[in-house]
C-alpha positions as CSV (number, residue, x, y, z in Angstrom):
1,X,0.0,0.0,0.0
2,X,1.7,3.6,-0.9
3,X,1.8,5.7,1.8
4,X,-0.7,8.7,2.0
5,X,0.7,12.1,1.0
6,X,2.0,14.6,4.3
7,X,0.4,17.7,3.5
8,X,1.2,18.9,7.0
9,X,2.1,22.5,8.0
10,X,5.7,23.5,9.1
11,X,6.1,26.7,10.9
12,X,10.0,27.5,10.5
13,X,12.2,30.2,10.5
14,X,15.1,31.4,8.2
15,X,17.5,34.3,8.7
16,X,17.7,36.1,6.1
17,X,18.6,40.0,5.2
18,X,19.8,40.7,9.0
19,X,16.1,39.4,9.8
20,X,14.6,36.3,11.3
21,X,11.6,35.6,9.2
22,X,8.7,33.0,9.9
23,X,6.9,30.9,7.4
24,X,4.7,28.4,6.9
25,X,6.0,25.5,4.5
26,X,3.9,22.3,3.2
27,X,3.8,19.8,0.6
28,X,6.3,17.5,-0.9
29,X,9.8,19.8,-1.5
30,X,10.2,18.4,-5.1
31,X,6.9,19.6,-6.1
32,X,6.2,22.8,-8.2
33,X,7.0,26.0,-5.5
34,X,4.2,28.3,-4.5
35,X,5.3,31.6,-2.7
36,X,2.0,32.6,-0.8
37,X,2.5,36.7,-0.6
38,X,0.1,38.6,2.2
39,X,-1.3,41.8,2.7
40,X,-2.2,44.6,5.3
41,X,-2.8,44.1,8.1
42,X,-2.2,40.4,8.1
43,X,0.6,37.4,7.6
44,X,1.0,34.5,7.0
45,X,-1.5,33.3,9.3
46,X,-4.5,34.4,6.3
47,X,-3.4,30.8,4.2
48,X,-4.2,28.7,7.3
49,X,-7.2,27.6,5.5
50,X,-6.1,26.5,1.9
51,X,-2.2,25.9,2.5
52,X,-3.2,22.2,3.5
53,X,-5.7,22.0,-0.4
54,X,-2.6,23.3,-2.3
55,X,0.0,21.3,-0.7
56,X,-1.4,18.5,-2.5
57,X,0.2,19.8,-5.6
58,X,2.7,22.5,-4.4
59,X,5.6,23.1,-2.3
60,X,4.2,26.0,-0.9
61,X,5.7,28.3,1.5
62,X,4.2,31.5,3.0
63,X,6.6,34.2,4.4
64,X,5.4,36.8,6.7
65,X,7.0,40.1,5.7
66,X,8.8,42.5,7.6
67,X,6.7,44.5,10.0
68,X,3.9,41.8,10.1
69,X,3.2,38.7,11.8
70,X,5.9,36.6,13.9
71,X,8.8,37.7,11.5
72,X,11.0,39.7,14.0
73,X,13.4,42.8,12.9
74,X,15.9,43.6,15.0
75,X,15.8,47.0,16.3
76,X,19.8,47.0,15.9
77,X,19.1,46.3,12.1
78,X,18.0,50.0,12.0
79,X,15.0,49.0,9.0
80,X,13.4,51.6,6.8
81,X,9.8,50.3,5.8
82,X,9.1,50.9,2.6
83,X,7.9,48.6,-0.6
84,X,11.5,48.4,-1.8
85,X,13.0,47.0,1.1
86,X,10.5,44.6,2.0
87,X,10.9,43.4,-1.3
88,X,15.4,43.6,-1.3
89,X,14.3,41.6,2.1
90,X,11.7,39.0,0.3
91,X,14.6,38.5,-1.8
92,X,17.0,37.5,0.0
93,X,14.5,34.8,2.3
94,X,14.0,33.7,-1.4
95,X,17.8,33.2,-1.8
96,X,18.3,31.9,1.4
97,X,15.9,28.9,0.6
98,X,17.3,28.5,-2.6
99,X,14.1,28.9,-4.7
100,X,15.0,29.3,-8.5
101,X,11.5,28.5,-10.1
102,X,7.9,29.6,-8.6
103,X,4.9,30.9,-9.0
104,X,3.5,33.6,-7.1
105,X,0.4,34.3,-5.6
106,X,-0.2,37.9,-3.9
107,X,-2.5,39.8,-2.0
108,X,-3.0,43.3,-1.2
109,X,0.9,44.0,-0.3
110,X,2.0,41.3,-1.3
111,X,2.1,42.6,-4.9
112,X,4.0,45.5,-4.8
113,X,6.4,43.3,-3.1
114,X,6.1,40.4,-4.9
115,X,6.5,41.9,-8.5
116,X,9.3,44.1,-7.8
117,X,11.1,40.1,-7.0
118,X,9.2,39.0,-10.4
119,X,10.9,42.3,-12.3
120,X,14.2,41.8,-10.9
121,X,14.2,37.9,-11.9
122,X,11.8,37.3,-14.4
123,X,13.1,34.2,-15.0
124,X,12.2,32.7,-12.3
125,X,8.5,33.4,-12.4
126,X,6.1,30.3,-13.8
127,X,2.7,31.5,-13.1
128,X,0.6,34.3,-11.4
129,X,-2.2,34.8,-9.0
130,X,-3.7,37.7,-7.9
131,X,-6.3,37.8,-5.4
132,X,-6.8,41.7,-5.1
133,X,-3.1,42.2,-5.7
134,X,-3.0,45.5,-7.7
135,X,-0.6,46.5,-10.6
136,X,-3.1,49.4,-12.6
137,X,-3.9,52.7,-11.7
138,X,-7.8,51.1,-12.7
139,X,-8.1,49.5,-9.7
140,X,-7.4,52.1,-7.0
141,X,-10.9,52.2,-5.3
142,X,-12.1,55.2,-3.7
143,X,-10.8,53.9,-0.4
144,X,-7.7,55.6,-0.9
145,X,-9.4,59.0,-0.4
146,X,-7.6,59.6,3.4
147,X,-4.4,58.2,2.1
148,X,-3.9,60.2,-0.9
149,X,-4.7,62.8,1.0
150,X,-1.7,61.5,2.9
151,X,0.1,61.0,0.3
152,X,-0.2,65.0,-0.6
153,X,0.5,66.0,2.8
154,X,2.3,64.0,4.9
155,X,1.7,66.2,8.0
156,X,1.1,65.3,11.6
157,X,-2.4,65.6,11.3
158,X,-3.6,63.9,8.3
159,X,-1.1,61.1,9.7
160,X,-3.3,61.1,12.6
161,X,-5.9,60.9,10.4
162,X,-5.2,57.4,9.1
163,X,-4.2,56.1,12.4
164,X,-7.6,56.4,13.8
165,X,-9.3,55.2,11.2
166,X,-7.7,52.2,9.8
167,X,-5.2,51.1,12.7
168,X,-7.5,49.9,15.7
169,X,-9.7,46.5,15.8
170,X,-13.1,48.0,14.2
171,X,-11.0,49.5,11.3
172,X,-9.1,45.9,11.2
173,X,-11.9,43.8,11.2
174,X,-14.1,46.4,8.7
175,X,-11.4,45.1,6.1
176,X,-12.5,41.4,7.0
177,X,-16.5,41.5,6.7
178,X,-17.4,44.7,4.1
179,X,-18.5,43.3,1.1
180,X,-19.4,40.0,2.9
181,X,-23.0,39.2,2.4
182,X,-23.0,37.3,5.7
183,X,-20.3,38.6,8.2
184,X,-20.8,35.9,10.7
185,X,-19.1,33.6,7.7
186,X,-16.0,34.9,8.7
187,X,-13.9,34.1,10.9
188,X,-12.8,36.1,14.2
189,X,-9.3,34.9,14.6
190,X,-8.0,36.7,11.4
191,X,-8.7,39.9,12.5
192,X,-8.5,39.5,16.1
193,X,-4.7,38.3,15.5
194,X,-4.1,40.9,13.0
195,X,-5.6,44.2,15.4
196,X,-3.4,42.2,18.5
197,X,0.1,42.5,16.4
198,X,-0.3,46.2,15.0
199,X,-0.7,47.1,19.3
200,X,2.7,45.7,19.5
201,X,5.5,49.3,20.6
202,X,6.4,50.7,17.7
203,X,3.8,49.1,15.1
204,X,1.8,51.5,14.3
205,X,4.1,53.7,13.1
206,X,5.5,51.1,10.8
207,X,1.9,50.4,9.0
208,X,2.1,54.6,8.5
209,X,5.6,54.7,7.1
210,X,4.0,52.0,4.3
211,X,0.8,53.8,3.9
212,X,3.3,56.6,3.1
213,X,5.7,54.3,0.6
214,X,2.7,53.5,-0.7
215,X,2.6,56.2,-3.2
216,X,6.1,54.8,-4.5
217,X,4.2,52.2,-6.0
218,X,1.8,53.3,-8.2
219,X,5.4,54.7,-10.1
220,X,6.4,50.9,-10.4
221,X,2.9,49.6,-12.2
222,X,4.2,50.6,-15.8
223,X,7.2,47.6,-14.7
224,X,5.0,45.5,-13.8
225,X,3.2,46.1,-16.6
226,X,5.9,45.4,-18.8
227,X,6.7,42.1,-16.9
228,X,3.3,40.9,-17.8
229,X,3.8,41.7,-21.3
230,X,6.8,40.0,-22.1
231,X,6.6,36.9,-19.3
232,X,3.0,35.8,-20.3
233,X,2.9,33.1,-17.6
234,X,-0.3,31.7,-16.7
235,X,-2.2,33.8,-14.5
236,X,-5.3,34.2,-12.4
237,X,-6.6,37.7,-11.3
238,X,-9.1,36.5,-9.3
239,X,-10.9,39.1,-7.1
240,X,-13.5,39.6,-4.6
241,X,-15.6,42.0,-6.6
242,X,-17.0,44.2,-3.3
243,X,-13.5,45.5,-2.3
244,X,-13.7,49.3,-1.5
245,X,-9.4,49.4,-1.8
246,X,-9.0,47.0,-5.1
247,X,-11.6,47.3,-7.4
248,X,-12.9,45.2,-10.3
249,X,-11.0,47.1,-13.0
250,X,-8.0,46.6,-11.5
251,X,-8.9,42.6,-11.7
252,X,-9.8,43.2,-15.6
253,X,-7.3,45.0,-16.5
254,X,-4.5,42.1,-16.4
255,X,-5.8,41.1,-19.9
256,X,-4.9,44.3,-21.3
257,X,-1.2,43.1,-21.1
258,X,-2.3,39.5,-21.1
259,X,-4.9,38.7,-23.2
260,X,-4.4,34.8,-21.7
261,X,-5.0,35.6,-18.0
262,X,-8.1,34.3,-16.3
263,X,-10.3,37.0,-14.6
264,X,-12.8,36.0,-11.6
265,X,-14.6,38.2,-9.6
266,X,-16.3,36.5,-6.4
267,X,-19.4,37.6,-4.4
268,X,-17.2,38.7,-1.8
269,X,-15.0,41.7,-0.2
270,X,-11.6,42.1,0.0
271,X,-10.5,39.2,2.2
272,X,-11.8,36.6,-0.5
273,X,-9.8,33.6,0.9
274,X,-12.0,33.8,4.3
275,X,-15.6,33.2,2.4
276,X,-14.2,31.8,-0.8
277,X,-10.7,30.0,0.2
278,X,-11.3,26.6,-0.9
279,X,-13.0,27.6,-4.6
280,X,-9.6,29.7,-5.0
281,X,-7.8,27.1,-4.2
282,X,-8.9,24.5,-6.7
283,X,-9.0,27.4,-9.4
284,X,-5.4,28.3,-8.7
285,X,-4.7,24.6,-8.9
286,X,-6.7,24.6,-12.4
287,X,-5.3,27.3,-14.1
288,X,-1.7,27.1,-13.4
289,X,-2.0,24.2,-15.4
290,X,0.2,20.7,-15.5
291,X,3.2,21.8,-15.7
292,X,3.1,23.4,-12.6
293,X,1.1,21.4,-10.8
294,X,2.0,17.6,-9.3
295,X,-1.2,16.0,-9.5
């Protein structure tokens, strides 16, 4: 009798970039990799639920970035928070692990983060998911109102401003449930854990410092852009259509630079993976295609 595949979690840590990150690692380490890329305000910790359905076919492993989650920065490291270092740092965990071929999926920040890695190695990149990850100005929902205002004026006030409103547990767990038609379907650990870690000294100011850098990344979409043009890997831009931050256009227009990709948009807000997790997974797992995928 053959043995029943382990599709069980690890939670590890590597040191990489003067850092000590924290992932989550599954499936069999031959197998196609999967770098699972979070957003604001959460980790690693928002896979939980479909890193077990894609370890079937994937080495997948799920970083939490710098700032976030249980991946510590020492204070003697002295680290500036913005999209290009969390990226320089992404990098090197990547080279630390020795990962030379994967597909990506990203969220939210993870896809400023993650393309900037996909731009500096295109080569390296097999396949594409975004689940509200935006690259197009299309997609910048009017959400962004308070932080472009931000953006314009970086004074104490409107700083202020956005640390009222978004960094506290009713602005966490808003992110979580709008756009859900029924918010008890969600889960209360997600944003529990998330509104716990941005009380942690000094985290606050962090998440402000990226709302900030933030800016610096609507500059990088043409790249990215250009990265979709000429790689034309199999992607997925599949998006929970009731996201006031990444809206649908931003979802559509990944066809404009590859005609190929795949475009979903769910009944659901911008957490999609908390109502829709397991139907995300099976469509990541169908549209990456065989040669990606250990079946």
């Amino acid at each position: 009798m053959n043995a029943q595949p382990d599709h069980t979690v690890h939670y590890r840590h590597a040191q990489a970039d003067g850092l000590r990150f924290f992932y989550r690692e599954a499936g069999d380490p031959h197998a196609p990799v999967l770098l699972l890329l979070h957003g604001f305000p959460t980790s690693s910790h928002q896979f939980r639920n479909v890193i077990p359905q894609l370890a079937a076919h994937f080495r997948v492993i799920a970083p939490d970035l710098p700032g976030f989650g249980f991946t510590e920065v020492p204070a003697e490291r002295g680290y500036r928070y913005t999209f290009d270092n969390l990226a320089k740092s992404l990098e090197a965990f990547v080279d630390e692990l020795g990962l030379t071929r994967y597909a990506m999926y990203f969220f939210d920040y993870g896809a400023p983060t993650g393309l900037r890695l996909a731009v500096a190695h295109p080569e390296r990149v097999t396949g594409l998911v975004s689940q509200n990850g935006n690259a197009y100005l299309d997609g910048l929902g009017d959400a962004w109102a308070p932080i472009r205002a931000y953006w314009n004026d970086p004074s104490p006030a409107n700083r202020q401003t956005i640390h009222d409103a978004i960094l506290n547990f009713e602005g966490t767990k808003w992110q979580y449930v709008h756009g859900v038609a029924d918010p008890d379907s969600v889960a209360p650990e997600g944003y529990t854990l998330d509104a716990a870690l941005l009380e942690r000294p000094g985290n606050k100011d962090i998440q402000l410092d990226l709302f900030l850098d933030y800016a610096n990344n609507l500059t990088q979409y043409p790249a990215f852009q250009a990265f979709f043009r000429q790689a034309q890997v199999p992607t997925l831009a599949i998006w929970g259509r009731n996201d006031p931050f990444f809206i649908p256009p931003g979802a559509e227009a990944y066809r404009r630079d590859n005609p190929d990709a795949v475009v979903e948009l769910l009944e659901t807000g911008h957490f999609a993976l908390e109502t829709h997790g397991q139907y995300i997974a099976q469509r990541i797992i169908d549209v990456l295609g065989a040669e990606h995928v250990r079946r």
